[in-house]
N, C-alpha and C positions, 0 to 999 in steps of 0.2 A: 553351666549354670552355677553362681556363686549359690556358695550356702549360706541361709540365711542364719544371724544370730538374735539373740536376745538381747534387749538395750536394756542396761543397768541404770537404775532411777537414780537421779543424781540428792546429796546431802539435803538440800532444802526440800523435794519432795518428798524423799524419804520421812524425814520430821514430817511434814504434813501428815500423810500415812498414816504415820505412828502418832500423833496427837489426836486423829478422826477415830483410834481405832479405841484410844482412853478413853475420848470421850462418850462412844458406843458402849463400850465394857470396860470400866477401869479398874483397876486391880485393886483399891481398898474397899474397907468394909463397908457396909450399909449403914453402920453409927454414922460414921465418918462420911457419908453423903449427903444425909440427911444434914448435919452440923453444915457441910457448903452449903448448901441449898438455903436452911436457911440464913447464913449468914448472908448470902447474894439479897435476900429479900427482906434483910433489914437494914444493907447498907444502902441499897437501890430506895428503901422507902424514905432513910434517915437524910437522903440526898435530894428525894422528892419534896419532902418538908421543908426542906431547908428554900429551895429554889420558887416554892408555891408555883403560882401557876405563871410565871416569869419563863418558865421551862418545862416542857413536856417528857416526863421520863417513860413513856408507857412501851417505848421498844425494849427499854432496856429490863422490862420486866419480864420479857421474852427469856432472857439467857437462864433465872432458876426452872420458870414454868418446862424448857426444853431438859435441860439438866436432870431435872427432876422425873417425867418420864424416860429418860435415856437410861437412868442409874435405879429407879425407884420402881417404874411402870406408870400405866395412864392412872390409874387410880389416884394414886400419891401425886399426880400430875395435877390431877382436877382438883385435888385439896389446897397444894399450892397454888393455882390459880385464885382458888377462894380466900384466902390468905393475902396473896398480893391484891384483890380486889377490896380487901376488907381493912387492908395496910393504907390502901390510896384514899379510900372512901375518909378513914379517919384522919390522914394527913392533910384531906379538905376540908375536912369539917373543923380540926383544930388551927386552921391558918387564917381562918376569917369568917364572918358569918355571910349567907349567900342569900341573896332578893328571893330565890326561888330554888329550894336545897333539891325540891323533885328532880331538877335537873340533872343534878350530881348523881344522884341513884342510877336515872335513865341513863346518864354516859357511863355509869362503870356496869350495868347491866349489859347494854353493849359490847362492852370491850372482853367483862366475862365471857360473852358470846363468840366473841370472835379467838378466845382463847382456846375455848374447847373446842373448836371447831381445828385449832393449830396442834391441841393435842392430839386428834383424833388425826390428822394427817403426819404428824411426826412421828405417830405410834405405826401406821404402817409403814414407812419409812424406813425406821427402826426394824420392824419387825422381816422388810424386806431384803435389808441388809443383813442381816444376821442369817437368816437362812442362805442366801447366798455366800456367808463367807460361810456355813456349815458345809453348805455342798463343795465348794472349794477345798475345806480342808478334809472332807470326804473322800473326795476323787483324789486329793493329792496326797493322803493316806494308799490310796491303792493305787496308785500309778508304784510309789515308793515301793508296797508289797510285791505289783508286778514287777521291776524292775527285781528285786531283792531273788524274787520267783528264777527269773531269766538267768539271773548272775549264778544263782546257783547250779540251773542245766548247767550254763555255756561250761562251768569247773567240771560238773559231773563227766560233759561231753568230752573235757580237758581230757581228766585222766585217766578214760577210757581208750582214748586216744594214745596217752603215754605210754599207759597198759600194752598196747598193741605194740607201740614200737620197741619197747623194752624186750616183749617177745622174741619180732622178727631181729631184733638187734642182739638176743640172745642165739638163735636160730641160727645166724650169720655167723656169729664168732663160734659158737660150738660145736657147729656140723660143717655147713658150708666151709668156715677158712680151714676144719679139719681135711675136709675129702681134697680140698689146693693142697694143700701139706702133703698130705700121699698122694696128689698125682704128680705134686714136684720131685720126692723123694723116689717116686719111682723112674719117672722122665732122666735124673742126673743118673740112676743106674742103668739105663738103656744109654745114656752118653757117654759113660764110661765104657759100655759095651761096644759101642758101634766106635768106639774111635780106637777102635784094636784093626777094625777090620775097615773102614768106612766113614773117613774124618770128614767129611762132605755133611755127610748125615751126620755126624755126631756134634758138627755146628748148630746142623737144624734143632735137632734136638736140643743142644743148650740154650738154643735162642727160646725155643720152650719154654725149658726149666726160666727162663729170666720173664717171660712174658706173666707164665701162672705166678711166679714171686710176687711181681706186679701185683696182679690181679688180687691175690691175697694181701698185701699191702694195703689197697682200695676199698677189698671188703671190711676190715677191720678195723682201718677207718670208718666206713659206714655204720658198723657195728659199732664202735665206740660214740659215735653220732647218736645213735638211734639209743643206746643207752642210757644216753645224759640226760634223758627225758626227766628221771629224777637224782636228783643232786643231793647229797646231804650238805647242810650249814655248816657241817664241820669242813668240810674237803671243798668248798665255794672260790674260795681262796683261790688256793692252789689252782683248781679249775679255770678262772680267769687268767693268773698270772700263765699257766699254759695256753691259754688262749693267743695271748698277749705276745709271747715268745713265737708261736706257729704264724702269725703275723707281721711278723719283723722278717720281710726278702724286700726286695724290687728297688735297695735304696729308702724303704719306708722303719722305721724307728719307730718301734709300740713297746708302751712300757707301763708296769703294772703298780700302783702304789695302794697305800691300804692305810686309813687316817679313822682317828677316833674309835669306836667300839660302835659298828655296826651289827643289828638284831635282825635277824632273817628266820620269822617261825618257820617255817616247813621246807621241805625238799621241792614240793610243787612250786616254792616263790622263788627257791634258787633257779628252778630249770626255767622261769617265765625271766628271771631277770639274766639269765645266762643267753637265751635267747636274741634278749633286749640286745647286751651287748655285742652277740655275734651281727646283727644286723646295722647295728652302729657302725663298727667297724669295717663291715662289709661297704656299705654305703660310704664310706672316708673315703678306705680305699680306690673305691672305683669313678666317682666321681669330685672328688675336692682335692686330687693330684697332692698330696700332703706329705711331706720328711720324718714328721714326728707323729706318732698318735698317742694318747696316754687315755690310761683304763685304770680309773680312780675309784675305789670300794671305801665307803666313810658310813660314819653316825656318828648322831649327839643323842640326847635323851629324847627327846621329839621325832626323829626318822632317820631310814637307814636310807642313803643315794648311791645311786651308779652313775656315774660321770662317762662319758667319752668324749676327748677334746682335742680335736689336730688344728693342725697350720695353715692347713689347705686354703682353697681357692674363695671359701665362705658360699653362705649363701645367694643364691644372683639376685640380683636387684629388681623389686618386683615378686619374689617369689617366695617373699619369710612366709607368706600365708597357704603355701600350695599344701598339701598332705597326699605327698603319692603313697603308694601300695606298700611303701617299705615303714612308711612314717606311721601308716593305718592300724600295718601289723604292730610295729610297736606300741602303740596307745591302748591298740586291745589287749594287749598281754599288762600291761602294766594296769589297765583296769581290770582285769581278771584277780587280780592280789589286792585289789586297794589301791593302788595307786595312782600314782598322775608321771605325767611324759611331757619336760620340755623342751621344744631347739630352738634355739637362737644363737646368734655369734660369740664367737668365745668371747671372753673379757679380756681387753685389754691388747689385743691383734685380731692378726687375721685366721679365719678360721670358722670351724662350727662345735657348738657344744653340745648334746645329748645327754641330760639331767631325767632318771627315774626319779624320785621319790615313796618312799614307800614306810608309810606311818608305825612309829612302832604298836604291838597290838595293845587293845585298850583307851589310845591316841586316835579320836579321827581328823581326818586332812582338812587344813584348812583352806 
């Protein structure tokens, strides 16, 4: 099932929008509305004189009467109608004299009527839209808080989580590779023993001593894994560029550079962008068959980026839009700190590129 997206309003409707919403609620004073208003209903009446009764202007007296309740209320609405009615009446009476003036009265009585009546449906109108965009920006008020709400667990969950594995990653290295340590150091002393009396076995035994080395090896590395939970900004560096080195076997070239004055607040952003990169990399290597990979740490004054960028095989065709399980985790790590996550083909070859972004603080993303 594709997932469905949000269609972006394009520049003309946008304006529309935003001119429906001025002229619901516009941002200047109520002097200053009044002053349009009536200036609409002197230019519309000064036009109406001019034209007599050669031209019917009575729509266009719609535009201050509407204006006027949208900015003023229905009150100030029905005044202006009495105004434009008492504008017309006199633009008739001074244009010519009339066989039967009652007339004149009865049709702008009329047309008064039929104004109030446009008030009184404008006004709910008005008044139904505005509640609805209150509710709008109500619920979208607390959609924001809930989200805000979430983000915070999912961190809290984060470094509780860290918490543990810094533990067990203390655990490992301080007891466990300890008790490997003295079974090895005991095993190469029973090797040296038994190969006085018993070279057979005192192979076995060194095959031991090399197995638990191993194994200690492994843990230690886990241990040092389980560590990295939290990073300090100051050692991030280095961190990467070690990354970057334990990476470079199989014919593949990963290599680390460092541009501009990157800002990384906390240890939790290092270990979420440290993360980011080990799962870049990991995905190069296993899937985009690549010679080179380079693990680029930048900033300017606006955000600090992590790059990852090989040679490889690129994206396949058909497939810029997939987001498997490795792409997923990274985007949640990178929104966990503020951030945004993006892949697309390197620039300029072949390849894929892997761009964090990560706002500096006080800065938010645009």
């Amino acid at each position: 099932m594709q997932e469905k997206t949000a269609v972006e309003p394009g520049p003309s409707e946008k304006r529309f929008w935003d001119l429906a919403h001025l002229a619901v609620a516009p941002n200047h004073s109520r002097g200053r509305s009044v002053f349009i208003v009536a200036l609409f209903v002197a230019l519309i009446g000064w036009i109406d004189y001019l034209t007599g009764q050669r031209l019917s202007l009575e729509l266009f007296y719609l535009v201050p009467i509407i204006l006027s309740v949208a900015w003023l209320g229905p009150r100030t609405g029905c005044v202006v109608a009495l105004l434009c009615i008492a504008v017309r009446v006199g633009g008739d009476l001074a244009y010519g004299p009339y066989a039967y003036p009652l007339v004149i009265f009865w049709n702008r009585l009329t047309d008064l009527i039929v104004y109030f009546i446009l008030i009184w449906l404008v006004h709910g109108l008005l008044s139904l839209f505005r509640n609805l965009d209150r509710r709008v920006v109500e619920r979208t008020q607390a959609l924001q808080e809930s989200i805000k709400v979430r983000q915070q667990l999912e961190r809290e969950l984060l470094d509780i989580g860290a918490r543990e594995r810094s533990a067990i990653g203390r655990e490992l290295h301080d007891d466990l590779c300890q008790q490997l340590t003295g079974t090895a150091l005991a095993t190469k002393v029973l090797a040296e023993q038994l190969n006085k009396t018993d070279r057979t076995a005192a192979q076995d035994a060194q095959a031991i001593v090399h197995y638990v080395e191993e194994s200690i090896r492994k843990t230690r590395q886990i241990a040092r894994g389980l560590l990295l939970a939290s990073i300090e900004p100051g050692t991030f560096a280095e961190e990467l560029a070690d990354l970057a080195a334990k990476a470079s076997s199989g014919g593949i070239t990963c290599s680390f550079k460092f541009e501009g004055v990157p800002a990384i607040p906390d240890a939790a952003s290092c270990a979420q962008l440290f993360r980011i990169a080990q799962e870049a990399l990991r995905n190069a290597v296993r899937h985009a068959r690549p010679t080179q990979v380079e693990l680029i740490l930048g900033g300017n004054g606006e955000a600090t980026f992590l790059m990852v960028r090989d040679n490889g095989t690129g994206l396949p065709a058909g497939d810029a839009g997939r987001r498997g399980m490795g792409r997923r985790i990274m985007e949640h790590r990178a929104l966990l700190i503020g951030g945004t996550l993006t892949v697309a083909p390197a620039p300029g070859g072949p390849g894929t590129c892997v761009i964090c972004h990560l706002p500096r603080p006080g800065i938010q993303p645009t």
